[in-house]
C-alpha positions in Angstrom: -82.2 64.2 -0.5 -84.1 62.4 -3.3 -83.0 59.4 -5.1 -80.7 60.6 -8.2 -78.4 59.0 -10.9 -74.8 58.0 -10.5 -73.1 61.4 -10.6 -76.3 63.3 -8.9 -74.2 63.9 -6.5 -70.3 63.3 -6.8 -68.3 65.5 -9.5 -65.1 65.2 -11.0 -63.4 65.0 -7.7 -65.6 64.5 -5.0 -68.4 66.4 -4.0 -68.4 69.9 -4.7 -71.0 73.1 -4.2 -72.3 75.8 -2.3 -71.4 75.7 1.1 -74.5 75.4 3.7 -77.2 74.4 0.8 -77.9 72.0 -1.7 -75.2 68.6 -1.1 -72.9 70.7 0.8 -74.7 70.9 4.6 -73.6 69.7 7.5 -76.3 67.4 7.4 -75.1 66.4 4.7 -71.3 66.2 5.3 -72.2 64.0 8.7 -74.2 61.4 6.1 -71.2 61.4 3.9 -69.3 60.4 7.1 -71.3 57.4 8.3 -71.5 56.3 4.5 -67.7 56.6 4.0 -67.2 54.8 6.9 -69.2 52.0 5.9 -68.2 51.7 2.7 -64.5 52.3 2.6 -63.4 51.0 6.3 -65.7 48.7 7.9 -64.6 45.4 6.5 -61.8 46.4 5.4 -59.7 46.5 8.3 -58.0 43.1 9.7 -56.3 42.3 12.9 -56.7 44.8 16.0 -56.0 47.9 14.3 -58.6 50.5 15.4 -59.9 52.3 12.3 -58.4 55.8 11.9 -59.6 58.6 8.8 -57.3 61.6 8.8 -58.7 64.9 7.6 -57.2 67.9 6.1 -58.6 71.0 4.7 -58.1 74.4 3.1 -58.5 78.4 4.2 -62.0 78.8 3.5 -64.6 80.3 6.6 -66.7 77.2 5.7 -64.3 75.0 6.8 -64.6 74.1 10.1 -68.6 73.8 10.5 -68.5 70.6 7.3 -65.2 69.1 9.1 -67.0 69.2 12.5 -69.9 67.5 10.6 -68.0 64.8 8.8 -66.0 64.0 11.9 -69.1 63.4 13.3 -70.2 60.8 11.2 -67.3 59.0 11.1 -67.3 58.8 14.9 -70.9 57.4 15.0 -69.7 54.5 13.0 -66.4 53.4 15.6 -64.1 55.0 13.7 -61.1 57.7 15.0 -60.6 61.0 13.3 -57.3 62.8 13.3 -57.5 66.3 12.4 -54.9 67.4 10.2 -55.8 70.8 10.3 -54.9 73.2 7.1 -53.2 71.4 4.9 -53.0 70.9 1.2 -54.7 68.5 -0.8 -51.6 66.1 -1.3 -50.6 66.2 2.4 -53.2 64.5 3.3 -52.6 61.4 0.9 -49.4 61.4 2.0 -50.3 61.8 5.6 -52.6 58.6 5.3 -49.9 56.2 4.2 -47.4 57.7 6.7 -49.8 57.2 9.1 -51.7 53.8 8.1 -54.9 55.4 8.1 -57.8 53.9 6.7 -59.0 56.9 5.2 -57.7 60.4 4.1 -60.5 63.4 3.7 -60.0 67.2 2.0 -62.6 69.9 3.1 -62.0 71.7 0.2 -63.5 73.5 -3.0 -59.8 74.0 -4.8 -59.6 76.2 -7.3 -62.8 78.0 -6.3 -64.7 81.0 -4.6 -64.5 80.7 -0.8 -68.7 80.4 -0.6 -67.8 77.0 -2.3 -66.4 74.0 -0.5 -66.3 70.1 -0.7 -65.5 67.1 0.2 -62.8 64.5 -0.9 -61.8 60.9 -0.2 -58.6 59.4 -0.2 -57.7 55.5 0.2 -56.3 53.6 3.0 -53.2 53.7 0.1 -53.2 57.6 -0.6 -55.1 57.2 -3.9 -58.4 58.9 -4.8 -61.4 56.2 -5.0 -62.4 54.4 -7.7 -65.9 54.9 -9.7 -67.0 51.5 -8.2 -66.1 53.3 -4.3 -67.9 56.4 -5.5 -71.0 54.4 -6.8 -71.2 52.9 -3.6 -71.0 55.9 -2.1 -73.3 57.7 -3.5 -76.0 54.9 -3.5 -76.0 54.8 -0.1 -75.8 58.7 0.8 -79.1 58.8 -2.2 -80.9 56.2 -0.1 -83.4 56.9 2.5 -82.0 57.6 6.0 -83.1 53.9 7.6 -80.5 52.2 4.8 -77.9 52.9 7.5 -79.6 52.4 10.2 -80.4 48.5 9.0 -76.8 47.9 11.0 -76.9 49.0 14.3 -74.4 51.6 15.6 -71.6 51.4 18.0 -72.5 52.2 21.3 -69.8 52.7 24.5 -66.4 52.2 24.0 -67.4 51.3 20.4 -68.1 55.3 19.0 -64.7 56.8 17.9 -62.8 59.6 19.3 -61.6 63.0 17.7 -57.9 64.4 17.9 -55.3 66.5 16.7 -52.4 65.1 14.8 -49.4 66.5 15.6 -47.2 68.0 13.6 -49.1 67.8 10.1 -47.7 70.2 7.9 -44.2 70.0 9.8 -43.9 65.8 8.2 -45.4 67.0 4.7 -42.9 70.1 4.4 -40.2 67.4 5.4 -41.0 64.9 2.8 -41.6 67.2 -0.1 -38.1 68.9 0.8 -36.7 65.4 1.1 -37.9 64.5 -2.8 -35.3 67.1 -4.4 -31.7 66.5 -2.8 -32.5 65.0 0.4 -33.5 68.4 1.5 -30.4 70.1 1.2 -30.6 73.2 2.7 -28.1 74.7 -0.6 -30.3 73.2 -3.6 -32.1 76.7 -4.3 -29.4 79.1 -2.9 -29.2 81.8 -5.1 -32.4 81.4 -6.7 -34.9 84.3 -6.5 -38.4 82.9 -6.2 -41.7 84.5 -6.6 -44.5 82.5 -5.0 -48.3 82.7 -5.1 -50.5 80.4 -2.3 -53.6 81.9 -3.7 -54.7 82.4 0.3 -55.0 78.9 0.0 -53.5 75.4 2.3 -50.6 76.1 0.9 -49.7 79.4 3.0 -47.6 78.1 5.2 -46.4 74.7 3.7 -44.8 75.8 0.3 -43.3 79.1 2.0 -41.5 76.5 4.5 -40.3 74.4 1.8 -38.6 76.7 -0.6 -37.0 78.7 2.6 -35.3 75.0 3.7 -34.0 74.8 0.6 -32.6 78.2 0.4 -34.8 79.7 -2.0 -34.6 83.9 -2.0 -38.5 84.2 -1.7 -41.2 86.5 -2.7 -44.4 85.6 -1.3 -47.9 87.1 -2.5 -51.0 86.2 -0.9 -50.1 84.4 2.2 -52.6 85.7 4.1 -55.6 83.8 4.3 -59.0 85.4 6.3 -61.8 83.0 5.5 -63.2 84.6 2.5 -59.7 85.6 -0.1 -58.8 82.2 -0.7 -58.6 82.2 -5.0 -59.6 85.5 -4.5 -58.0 86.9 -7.5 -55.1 85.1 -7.2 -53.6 82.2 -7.6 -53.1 79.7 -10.6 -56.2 80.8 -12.1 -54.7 83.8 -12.5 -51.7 83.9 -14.5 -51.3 87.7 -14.7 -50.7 88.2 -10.9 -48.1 85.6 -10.7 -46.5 86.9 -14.0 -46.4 91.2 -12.5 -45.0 89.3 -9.2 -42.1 88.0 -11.5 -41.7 91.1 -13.0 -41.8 93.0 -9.7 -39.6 91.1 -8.4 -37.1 90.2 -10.6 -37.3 86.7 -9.5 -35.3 83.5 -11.8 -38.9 81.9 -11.6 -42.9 82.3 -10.3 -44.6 79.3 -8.8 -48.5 79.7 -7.8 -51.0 77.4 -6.3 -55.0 76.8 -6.4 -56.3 77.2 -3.2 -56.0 73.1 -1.9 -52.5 73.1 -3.8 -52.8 70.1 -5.8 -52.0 72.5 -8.9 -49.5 74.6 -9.7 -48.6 77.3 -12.3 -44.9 78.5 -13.5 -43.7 81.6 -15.1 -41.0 81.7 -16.6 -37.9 84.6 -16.0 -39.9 86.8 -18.4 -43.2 86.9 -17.0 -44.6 84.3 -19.3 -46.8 81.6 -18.0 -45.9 77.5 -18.5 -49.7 75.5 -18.7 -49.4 72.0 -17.0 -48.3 70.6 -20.8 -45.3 72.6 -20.8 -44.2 71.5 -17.2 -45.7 68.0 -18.0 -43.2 68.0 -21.4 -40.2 69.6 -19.6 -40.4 67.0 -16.9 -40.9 64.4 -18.9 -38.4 64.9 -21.1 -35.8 65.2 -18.7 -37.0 61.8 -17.0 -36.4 60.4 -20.2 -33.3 61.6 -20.9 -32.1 60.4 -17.3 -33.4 57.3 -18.1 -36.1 57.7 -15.0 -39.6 57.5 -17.2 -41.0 54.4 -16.2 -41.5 51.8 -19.8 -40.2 55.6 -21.2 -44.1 56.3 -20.7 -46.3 59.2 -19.2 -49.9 60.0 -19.0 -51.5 63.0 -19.8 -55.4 63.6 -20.8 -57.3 63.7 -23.5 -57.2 67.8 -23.4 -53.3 68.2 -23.3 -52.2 69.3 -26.2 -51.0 67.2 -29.3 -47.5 68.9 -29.5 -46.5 67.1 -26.1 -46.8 63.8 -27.9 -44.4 65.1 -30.4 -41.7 65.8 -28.4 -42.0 63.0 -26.4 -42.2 61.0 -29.2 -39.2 62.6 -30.7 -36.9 61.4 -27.6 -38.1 57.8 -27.7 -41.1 58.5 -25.3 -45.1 57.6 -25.7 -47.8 59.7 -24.5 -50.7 57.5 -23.0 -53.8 59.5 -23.1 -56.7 59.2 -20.2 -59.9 60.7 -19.3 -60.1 64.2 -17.6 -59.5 64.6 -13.9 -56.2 63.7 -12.2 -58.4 60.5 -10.3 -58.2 59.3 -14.5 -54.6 60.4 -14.6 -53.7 58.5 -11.6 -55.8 55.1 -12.4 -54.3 54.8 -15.9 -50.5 55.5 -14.0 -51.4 52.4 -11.9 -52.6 50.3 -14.4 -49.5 51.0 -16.4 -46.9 51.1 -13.8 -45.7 54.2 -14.5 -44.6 57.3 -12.4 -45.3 59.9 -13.9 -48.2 61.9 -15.8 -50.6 64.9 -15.2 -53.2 67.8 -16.4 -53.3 70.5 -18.9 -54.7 72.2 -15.6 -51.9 71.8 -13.7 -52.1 68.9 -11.4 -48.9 67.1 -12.0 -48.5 63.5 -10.4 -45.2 62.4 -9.9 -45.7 59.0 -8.3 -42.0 58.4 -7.1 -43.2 61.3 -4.3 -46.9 61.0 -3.7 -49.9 59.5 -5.0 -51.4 62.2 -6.6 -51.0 65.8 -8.2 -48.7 67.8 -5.7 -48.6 71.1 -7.2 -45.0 71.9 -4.3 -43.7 68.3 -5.5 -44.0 69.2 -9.3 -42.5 72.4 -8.9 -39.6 71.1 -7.5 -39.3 69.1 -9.9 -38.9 71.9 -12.4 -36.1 74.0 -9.8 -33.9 71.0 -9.2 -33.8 70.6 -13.5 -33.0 74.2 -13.5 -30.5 73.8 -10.7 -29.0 70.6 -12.7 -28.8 72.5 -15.9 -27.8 75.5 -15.4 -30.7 76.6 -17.7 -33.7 78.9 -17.4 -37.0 78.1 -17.8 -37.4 80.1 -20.9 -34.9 77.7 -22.5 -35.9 74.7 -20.9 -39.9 75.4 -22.1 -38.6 75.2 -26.2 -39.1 71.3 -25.5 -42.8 71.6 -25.9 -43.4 73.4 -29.4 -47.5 73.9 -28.8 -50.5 73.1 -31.7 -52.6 76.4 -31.9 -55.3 75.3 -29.3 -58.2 77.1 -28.2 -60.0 76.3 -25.1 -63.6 77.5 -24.1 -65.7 77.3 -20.8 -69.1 77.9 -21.5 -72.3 79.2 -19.2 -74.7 76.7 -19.6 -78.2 76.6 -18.0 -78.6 72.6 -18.7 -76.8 69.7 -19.6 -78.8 67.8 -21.5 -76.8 64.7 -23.6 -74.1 65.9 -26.1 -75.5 64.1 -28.8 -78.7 66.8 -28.5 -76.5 69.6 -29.5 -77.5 69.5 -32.8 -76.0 72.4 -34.8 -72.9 72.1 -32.2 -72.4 68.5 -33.8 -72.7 69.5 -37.1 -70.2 72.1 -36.5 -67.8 69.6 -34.7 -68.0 67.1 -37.6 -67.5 68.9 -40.5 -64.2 70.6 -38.1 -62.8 67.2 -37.3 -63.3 66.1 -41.4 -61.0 69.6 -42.2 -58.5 69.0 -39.7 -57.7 65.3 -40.3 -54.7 63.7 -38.6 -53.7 67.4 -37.4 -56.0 68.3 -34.7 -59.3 67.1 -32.9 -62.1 68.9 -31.4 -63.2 67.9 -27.7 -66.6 69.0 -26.1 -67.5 68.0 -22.6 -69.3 69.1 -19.6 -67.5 70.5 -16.6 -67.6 68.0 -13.6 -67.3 71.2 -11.1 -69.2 74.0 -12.5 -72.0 75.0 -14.6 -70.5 75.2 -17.7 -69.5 73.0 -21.2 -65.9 72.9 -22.2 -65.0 73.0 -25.6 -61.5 72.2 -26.9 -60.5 72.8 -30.8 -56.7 72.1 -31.7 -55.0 72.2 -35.2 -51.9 73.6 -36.9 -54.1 76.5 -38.8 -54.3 79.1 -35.7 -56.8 81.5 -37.8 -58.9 78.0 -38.6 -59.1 77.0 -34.9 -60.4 80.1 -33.9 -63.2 80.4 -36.7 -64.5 77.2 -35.7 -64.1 77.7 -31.8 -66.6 80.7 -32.4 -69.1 78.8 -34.5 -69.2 76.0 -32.1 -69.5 77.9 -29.2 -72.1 80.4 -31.0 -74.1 76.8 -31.4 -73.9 75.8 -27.9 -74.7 79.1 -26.2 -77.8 79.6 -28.4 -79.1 76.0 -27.2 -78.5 76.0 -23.8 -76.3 78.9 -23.1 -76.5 81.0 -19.4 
């Protein structure tokens, strides 16, 4: 590895790629252990307490070879691994408080193809790290191999040991069936449910929550091999979940990514909710309970503006961070407030867990249909949507924004039209090859005009 930039290596969340090459080895992944050791535990830790990082990951074949590799770093540098096992995303942050772990770890690529996979940190307090953790991270993984050998390792009854934790998923299922009703076994009685896991972490754990809570299940994709994890299916694709619905004449569809920090809804028809209609409808019944911390939630800059609106309308304010639920989360913390999320799905609600739960935020949504007596179809008309358009575009190279030339003509004589009602949004994906583009106004025929002339720009630059 050669010496890069800040964000040569870690993306949006983590570190992300090709499993086997490139910054996804195992070479790699037992570098990434000794760093995060160094960086996020050793120093930190006061008293006796022997240093402990828990980690979790998802279905994929890659799995086990970059979790062997990691836990071997860690090791080297005195600190115990417990293995968690398969698990999704936001057990493991909750496993690390639960457990008083110094560090929580994800083997996973979420939402895509099984030859990907990645890595993921969680603090000692079940949040995702800060850019100053990553920075230091990253420095020190971009830094020749004798950086970490400048402090000598531990030696004897120093190195750390590797086990099992027991009982993983079993403490997650009980504390995500515990946030809606205390668990009681009667809360979805009744209630036909068509569920999607995507082949994902979430095969066993979501399956054992809605069946505690008396949910009539359907489950789709439950059957992970290795290599079907997101394999069409899952919350990146709507459709499936939506014929399952229909199939099965289930009251409501839930569906995960494949770590299941997401989640996608459809409603009794077969339509799909996007996270700003679950984001509104949960939102505006915190508000109305009077349980929306300083009557304030987060969402990013890519949700759309009619959430705003109808938070707005109920005495609410929409706070507005960067993209990735890490930038969700921060801004929460900063604020005090408890709840927030993704356009994409990833929901936080903070009173449960300490980042986006894609079981916990569904739940959410059952126990407010439970409560009113209303289906989802009526409980959506909260959120009445901008036309928005949103693009991912094959790109070969990412070279500064500002260079798009044409692109930025485009976008600035769009934003002069649209005024106060809409914006346009361009940004690079932090996970894959590709630009995002995002154009939103009242004029649906307008937004789309402009969304191809922008995009025609862009592809014609640096377009795949």
């Amino acid at each position: 590895m050669s010496k890069g930039t800040r964000k040569a290596f870690f993306g949006t969340d983590g570190v992300r790629g090709v499993a086997n090459v490139g910054n996804i080895t195992p070479e790699t992944a037992l570098k990434l252990g000794r760093v995060a050791a160094r960086v996020m535990i050793h120093g930190k830790t006061t008293g006796d307490t022997w240093p402990r990082c828990i980690i979790g990951k998802d279905t994929r074949i890659s799995g086990d070879l970059l979790e062997a590799a990691f836990a071997a770093g860690v090791t080297s540098e005195g600190v115990d691994v417990q293995l968690a096992g398969v698990v999704p995303t936001p057990a493991v942050s909750f496993l690390v408080r639960d457990e008083g772990a110094s560090l929580g770890v994800v083997i996973s690529a979420s939402h895509n193809g099984f030859a990907d996979n990645g890595i993921k940190f969680f603090t000692g307090e079940g949040y995702k790290l800060s850019d100053e953790e990553e920075r230091a991270m990253e420095d020190l993984v971009l830094a020749e191999d004798s950086a970490l050998e400048e402090t000598p390792r531990p030696t004897g009854g120093k190195v750390g040991r590797i086990s099992g934790l027991p009982k993983a998923a079993d403490r997650y299922i009980a504390m995500v069936a515990g946030s809606v009703g205390q668990g009681r076994a009667d809360l979805l009685a009744g209630m036909r449910i068509a569920l999607d896991t995507a082949n994902g972490a979430a095969f066993r754990t979501s399956v054992a929550i809605l069946e505690r809570l008396g949910a009539d299940l359907h489950v789709a994709h439950a059957e992970p091999n290795g290599i079907n994890i997101n394999a069409d299916c899952g919350c990146t694709h709507p459709a499936v979940l939506s014929a399952l619905v229909r199939e099965t004449g289930a009251h409501v569809g839930l569906s995960h990514d494949g770590d299941a920090d997401r989640i996608l809804l459809c409603d009794e028809t077969g339509d799909a909710l996007d996270g700003d209609e679950i984001i509104a409808l949960i939102g505006v019944h915190l508000l109305e309970t009077g349980s929306l911390h300083h009557n304030t939630l987060v969402a990013t800059v890519m949700s759309n503006c009619g959430l705003d609106e109808a938070i707005r309308q109920r005495g609410g304010k929409v706070i507005r961070s960067g993209v990735g639920d890490r930038q969700v989360m921060r801004d929460m913390r900063a604020g005090d407030y408890n709840f927030g999320g993704e356009q994409s799905g990833h929901i936080i609600c903070r009173d449960y867990n300490t980042t986006g739960d894609g079981i916990v935020a569904g739940l959410q949504v059952l126990r407010i249909m439970v409560e009113t007596g209303k289906p989802l179809s009526e409980l959506r008309k909260c959120l009445v949507k901008f036309p928005q358009l949103l693009l991912a575009i094959p790109v070969t190279s990412r070279p500064p924004i500002g260079e798009l030339a044409e692109a930025n003509t485009l976008i600035a004589e769009t934003e002069a039209a649209l005024g106060d009602t809409g914006r346009v949004l361009l940004r690079y994906s932090g996970t894959e090859p590709k630009i995002r583009l995002l154009v939103e106004g009242r004029d649906e025929a307008f937004v789309r005009e402009r969304s191809d002339l922008i995009a025609a720009a862009i592809t014609a630059q640096i377009g795949a």
